[in-house]
Kinemage of the C-alpha trace (Angstrom):
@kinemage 1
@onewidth
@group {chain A} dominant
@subgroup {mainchain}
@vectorlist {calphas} color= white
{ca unk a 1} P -24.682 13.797 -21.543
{ca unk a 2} L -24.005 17.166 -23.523
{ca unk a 3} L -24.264 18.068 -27.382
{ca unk a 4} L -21.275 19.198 -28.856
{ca unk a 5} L -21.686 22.601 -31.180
{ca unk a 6} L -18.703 22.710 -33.420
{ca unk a 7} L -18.589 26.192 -34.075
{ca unk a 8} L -18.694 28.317 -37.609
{ca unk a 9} L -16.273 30.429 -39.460
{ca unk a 10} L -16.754 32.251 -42.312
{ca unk a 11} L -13.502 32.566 -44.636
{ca unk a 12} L -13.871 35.720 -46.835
{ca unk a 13} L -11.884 36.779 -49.596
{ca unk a 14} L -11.939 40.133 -51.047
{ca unk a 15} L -12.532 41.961 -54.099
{ca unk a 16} L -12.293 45.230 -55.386
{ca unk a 17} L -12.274 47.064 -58.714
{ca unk a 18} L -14.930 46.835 -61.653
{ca unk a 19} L -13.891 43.145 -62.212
{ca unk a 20} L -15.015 42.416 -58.492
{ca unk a 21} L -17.688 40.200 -59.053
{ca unk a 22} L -16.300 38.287 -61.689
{ca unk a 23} L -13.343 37.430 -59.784
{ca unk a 24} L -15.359 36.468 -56.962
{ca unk a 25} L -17.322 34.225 -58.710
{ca unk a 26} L -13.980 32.692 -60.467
{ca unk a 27} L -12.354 32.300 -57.033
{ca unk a 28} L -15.253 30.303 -55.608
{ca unk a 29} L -14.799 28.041 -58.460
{ca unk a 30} L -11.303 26.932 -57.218
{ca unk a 31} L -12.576 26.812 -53.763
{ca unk a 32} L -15.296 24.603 -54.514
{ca unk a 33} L -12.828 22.671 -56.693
{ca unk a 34} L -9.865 22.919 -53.148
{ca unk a 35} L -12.696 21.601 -50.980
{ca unk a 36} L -13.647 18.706 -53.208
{ca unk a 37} L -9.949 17.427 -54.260
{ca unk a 38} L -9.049 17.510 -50.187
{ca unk a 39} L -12.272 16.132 -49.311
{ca unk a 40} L -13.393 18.844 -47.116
{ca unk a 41} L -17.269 19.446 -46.466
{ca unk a 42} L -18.312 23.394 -46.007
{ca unk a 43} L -21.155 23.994 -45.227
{ca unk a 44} L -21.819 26.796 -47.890
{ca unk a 45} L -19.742 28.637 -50.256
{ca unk a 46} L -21.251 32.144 -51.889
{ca unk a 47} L -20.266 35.569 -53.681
{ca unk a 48} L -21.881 38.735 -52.604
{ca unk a 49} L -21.563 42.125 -53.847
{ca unk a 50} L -21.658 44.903 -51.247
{ca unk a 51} L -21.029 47.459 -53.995
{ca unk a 52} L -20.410 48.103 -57.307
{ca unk a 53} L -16.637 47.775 -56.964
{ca unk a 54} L -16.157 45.582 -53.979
{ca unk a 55} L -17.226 41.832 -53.771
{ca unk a 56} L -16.324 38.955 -51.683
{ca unk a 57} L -16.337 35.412 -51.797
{ca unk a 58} L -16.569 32.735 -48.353
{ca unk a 59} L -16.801 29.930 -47.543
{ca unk a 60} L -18.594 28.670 -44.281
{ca unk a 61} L -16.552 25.256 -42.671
{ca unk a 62} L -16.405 23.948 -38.930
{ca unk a 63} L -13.772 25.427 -37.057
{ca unk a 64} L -12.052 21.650 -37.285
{ca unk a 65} L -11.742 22.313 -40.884
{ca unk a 66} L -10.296 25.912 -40.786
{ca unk a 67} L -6.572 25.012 -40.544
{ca unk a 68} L -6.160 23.643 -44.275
{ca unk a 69} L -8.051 25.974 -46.382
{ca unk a 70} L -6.657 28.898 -44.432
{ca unk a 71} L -2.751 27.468 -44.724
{ca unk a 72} L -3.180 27.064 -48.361
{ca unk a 73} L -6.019 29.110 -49.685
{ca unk a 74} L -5.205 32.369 -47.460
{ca unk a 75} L -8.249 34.289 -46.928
{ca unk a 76} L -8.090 38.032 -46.163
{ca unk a 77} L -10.466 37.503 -43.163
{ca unk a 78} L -12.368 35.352 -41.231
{ca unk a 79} L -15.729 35.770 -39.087
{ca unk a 80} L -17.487 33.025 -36.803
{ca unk a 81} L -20.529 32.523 -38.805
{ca unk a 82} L -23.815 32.247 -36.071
{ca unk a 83} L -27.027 30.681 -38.489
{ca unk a 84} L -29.844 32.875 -38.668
């Protein structure tokens, strides 16, 4: 009998401007606050800042959790997310 992986994806939004980081940070507020009204586990959100004017925020689910966060939250991107 096989294990079953369910794979990763990372949902990024981006952010540019000298605000970036502070809108970031907002917009993983209402994520956080998305994922907990629809009952939706990720398994992490985060902000990073890759410069001083360009930030993103994601949010890591299972692919079998994709479909409603991207149909209503609308992330720029996506990546599949492999653990370290």
């Amino acid at each position: 009998m096989g294990s079953f992986i369910m794979k990763k994806i990372k949902l990024i939004w981006d952010f540019r401007g000298p605000t970036a980081q502070q809108t970031a940070a907002h917009h993983e507020h209402h994520i956080e606050e998305f994922l907990q009204a629809n009952k939706l586990p990720a398994d992490q959100t985060g902000v990073e800042t890759l410069n001083a004017l360009h930030s993103i925020c994601f949010v890591i689910v299972d692919e079998a959790h994709l479909a409603p966060i991207r149909n209503t939250l609308r992330p720029h991107r996506a990546t599949w997310h492999e653990p370290a």
